[in-house]
N, C-alpha and C positions, 0 to 999 in steps of 0.2 A: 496329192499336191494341193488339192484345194482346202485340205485341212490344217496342212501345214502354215498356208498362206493364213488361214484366219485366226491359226494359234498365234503366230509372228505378228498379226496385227492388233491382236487383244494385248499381245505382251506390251508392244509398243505401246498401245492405248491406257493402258495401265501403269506404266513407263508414267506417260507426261500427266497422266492423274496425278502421279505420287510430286511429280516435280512442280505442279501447280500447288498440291498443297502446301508443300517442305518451301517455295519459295516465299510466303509474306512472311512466314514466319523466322528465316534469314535474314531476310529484309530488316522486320521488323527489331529484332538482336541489333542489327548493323549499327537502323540508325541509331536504336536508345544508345549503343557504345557511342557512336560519334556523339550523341545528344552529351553523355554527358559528360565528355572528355571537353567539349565546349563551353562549357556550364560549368565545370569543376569553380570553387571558389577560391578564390586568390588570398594566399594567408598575409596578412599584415603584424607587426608589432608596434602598437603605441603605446608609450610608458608616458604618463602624468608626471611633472615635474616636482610632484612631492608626495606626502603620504594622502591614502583617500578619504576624501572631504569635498566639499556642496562648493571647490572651484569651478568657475560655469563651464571653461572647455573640460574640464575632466567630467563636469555631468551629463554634457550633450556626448559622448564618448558612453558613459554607461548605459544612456536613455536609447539610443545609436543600437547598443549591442542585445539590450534588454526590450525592446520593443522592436527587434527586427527590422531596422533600417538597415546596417550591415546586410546582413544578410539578403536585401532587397536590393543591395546593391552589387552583391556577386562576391562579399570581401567575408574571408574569415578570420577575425579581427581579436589578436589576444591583446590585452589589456596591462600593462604591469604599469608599478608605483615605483617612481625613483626613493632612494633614503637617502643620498646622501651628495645629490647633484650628479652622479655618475650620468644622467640621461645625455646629455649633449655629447659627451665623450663616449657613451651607446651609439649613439645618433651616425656621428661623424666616421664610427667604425661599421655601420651599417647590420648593427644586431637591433638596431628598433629603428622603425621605417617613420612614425613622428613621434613628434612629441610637443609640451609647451614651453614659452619662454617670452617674458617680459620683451616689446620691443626696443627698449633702449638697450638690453644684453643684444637680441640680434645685431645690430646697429657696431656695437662694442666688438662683438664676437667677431661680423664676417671681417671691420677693421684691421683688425691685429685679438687672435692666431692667424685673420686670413679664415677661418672654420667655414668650410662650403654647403652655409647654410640659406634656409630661405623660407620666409614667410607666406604661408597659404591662404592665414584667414585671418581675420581680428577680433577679441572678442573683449576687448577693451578699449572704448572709446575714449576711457580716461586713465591714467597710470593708476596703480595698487596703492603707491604712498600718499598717507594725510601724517596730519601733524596735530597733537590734543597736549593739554594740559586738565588737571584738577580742575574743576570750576569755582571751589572754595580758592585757589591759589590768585583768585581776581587778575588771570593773567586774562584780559580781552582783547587786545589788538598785538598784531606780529611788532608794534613799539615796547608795549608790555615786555618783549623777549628779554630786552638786553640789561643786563645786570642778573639774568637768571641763566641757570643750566638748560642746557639743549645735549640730549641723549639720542646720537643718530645708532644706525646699524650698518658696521662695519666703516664708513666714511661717510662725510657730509656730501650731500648727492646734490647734485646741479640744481633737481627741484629745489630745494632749501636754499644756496643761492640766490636762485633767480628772484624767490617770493620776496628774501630782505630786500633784492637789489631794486625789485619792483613797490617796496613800502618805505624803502629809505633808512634801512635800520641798520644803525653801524655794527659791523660781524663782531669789530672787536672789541665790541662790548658784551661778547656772549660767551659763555666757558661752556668749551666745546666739549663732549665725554663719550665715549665710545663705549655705550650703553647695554648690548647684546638682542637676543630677542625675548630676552621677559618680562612683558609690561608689569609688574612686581618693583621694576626700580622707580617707575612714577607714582604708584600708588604708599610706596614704602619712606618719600622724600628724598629718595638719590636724585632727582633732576626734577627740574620745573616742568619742561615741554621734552615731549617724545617724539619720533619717528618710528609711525607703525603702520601696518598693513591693513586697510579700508575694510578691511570684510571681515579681517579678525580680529584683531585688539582691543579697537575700541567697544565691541559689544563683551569682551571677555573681562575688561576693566567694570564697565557697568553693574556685570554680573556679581564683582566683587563689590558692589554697593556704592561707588563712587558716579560721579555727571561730571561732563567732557564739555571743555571746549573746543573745537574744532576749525582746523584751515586747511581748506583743499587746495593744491598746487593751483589747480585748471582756475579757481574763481578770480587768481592775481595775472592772469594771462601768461601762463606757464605751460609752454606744449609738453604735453604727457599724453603717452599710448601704455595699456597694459598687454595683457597675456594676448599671446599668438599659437596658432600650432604652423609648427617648423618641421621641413624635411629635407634632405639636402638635394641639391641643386643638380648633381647626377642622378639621382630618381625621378625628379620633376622631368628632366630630359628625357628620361628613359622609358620612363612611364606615365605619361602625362595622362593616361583614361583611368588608370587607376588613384591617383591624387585627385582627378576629378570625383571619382563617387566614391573617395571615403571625405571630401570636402561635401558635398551632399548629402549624406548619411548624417555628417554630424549638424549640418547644418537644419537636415529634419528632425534630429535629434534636441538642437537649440529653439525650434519651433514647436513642438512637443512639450518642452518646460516651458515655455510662453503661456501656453494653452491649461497645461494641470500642473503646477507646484506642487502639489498635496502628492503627485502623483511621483512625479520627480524624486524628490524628498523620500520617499518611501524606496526607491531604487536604489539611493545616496547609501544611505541606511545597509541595503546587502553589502556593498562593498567594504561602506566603514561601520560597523555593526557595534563597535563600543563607544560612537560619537552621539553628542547630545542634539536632539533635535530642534528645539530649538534655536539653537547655534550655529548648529547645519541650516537653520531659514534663513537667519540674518544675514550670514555668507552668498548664502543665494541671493536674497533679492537685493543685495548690495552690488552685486555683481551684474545682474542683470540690471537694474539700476544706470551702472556706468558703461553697458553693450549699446544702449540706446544715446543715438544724437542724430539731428536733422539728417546728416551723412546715410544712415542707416533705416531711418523713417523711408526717403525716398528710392535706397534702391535695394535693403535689406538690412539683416543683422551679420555681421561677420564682414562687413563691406569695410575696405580702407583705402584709401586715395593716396595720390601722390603727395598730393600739398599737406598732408598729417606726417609724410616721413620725413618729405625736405625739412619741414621745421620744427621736426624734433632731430633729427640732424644734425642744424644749422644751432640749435639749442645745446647739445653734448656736446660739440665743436666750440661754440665758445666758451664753456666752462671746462676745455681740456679732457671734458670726458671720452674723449673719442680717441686712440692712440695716432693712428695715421688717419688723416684726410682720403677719401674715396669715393666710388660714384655709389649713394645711397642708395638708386633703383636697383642693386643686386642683391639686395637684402630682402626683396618681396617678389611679387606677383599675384596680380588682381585676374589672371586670367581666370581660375576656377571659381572664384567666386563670382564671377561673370557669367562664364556658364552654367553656373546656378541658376540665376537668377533669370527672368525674363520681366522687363520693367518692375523691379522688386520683389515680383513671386517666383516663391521656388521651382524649379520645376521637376515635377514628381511620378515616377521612379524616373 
């Protein structure tokens, strides 16, 4: 009996050996599975509103993905290029979670279709379009215009408008022409003054050997806002911590090109690998350029206020640009870029 008793107690004892060992090491399986079923990263799609090139939301998006901000922020983030505007119509069917777009088209867009959309961040403090002539053409002041051709893209846009309506210069003394996007008709004599895009055209005219003159909408007290990244308004609801840190990721990502261009530039490059570099600079820091204003000095970059939408707003509204009147706060939200920021600085991760 008395050997039975100490066989039965060694077995036991040997027993909870085995279960003392085998138990961390269950444990420890458990938690790595919960660890990383918690931690798994949240796949997003953001497609750039056009093909890739040194646009500053589409480079804080690469700079984002290429220096592991995404991924610091728990998002795994595929990247596509729109070709052919499809992105909003991506957008609104929920096969790409953001994307960019000029905020007078927001504006335009949630008006009439109605499209339930919404701006997250800004990375234009000033709209994309200026306005250049030949400098041999001695056109110098927006009076200079009239008796000459003016070449818009696709329609004469409210900016252009508001600049004569702001220098006094009678429209219909200008022959208006519906010019396309190849600065080729100003350098060629099809039109006097152009309508072209600040960060492209006018350095791609230069390069063709000619000197610009130039009129920025903003200098004639013309509200203009450029590129945004937009998502729709049932994601922001639905997933507001997730719009929050890929709004932070890219916003680390715009603070990064701040820091090293050389650096930037050379990321720009993987994406669009048959673009000229220095082309790709002038885009950049034209861009970056017009990210910066008092606005953004004091509480960051990518910051936009109420008072920049009511009166671009109040701006498309009175030159008809707008189809139906509506309440222009559903077109935005300053919340995540708020929670970025902590009096100005980012805050990181």
């Amino acid at each position: 009996m008395r050997f039975k008793l100490t066989y039965c107690t060694a077995k036991k004892s040997l027993l909870v050996q085995a279960i003392l060992l085998i138990l961390p090491i269950v444990l420890l399986a458990v938690g790595c599975q919960r660890m990383g079923s918690s931690t798994e990263a949240d796949e997003l799609v953001f497609m750039a509103g056009y093909k890739p090139q040194a646009n500053l939301p589409f480079v804080a998006a690469y700079v984002a993905q290429e220096k592991g901000y995404f991924a610091e922020q728990n998002l795994a983030v595929d990247i596509r290029h729109a070709s052919s505007g499809e992105h909003l119509k991506l957008l609104t069917a929920g096969d790409v979670d953001f994307t960019t777009a000029a905020a007078a088209s927001v504006l335009k867009r949630r008006s009439k279709p109605n499209l339930p959309i919404v701006a997250v961040s800004m990375f234009g403090q000033n709209g994309q379009q200026t306005y250049v002539s030949l400098r041999t053409s001695n056109i110098e002041t927006l009076q200079d215009w009239e008796g000459k051709i003016f070449g818009y893209k696709i329609s004469p846009s409210p900016d252009y408008l508001a600049m004569l309506k702001a220098a006094g210069v009678d429209r219909a003394g200008i022959t208006e022409v519906n010019a396309g996007f190849d600065p080729r008709v100003l350098t060629e004599g099809r039109v006097d003054v152009l309508a072209v895009f600040k960060s492209n055209e006018p350095d791609t005219i230069r390069r063709l050997g000619f000197e610009l003159n130039q009129w920025d909408p903003e200098l004639y007290g013309v509200p203009s806002l450029g590129l945004t990244y937009i998502t729709r308004q049932e994601f922001v609801e639905t997933n507001p911590e997730i719009v929050q840190r890929f709004v932070k990721a890219t916003l680390r990502g715009l603070q990064a090109i701040v820091d090293n261009k050389d650096e930037a530039l050379e990321i720009v490059l993987k994406y669009a690998p048959g673009e000229d570099l220095d082309h790709q600079r002038f885009m950049l820091n034209s861009e970056l350029e017009d990210a910066n204003s008092r606005l953004t000095e004091t509480n960051g970059l990518g910051w936009m206020s109420d008072e920049q939408w009511e009166k671009l707003y109040k701006h498309l509204i009175e030159y008809d640009a707008i189809p139906s009147p509506f309440d222009y706060r559903i077109a935005f939200t300053n919340r995540f870029i708020d929670g970025a920021y902590d009096r100005g600085q980012l805050v990181w991760p």
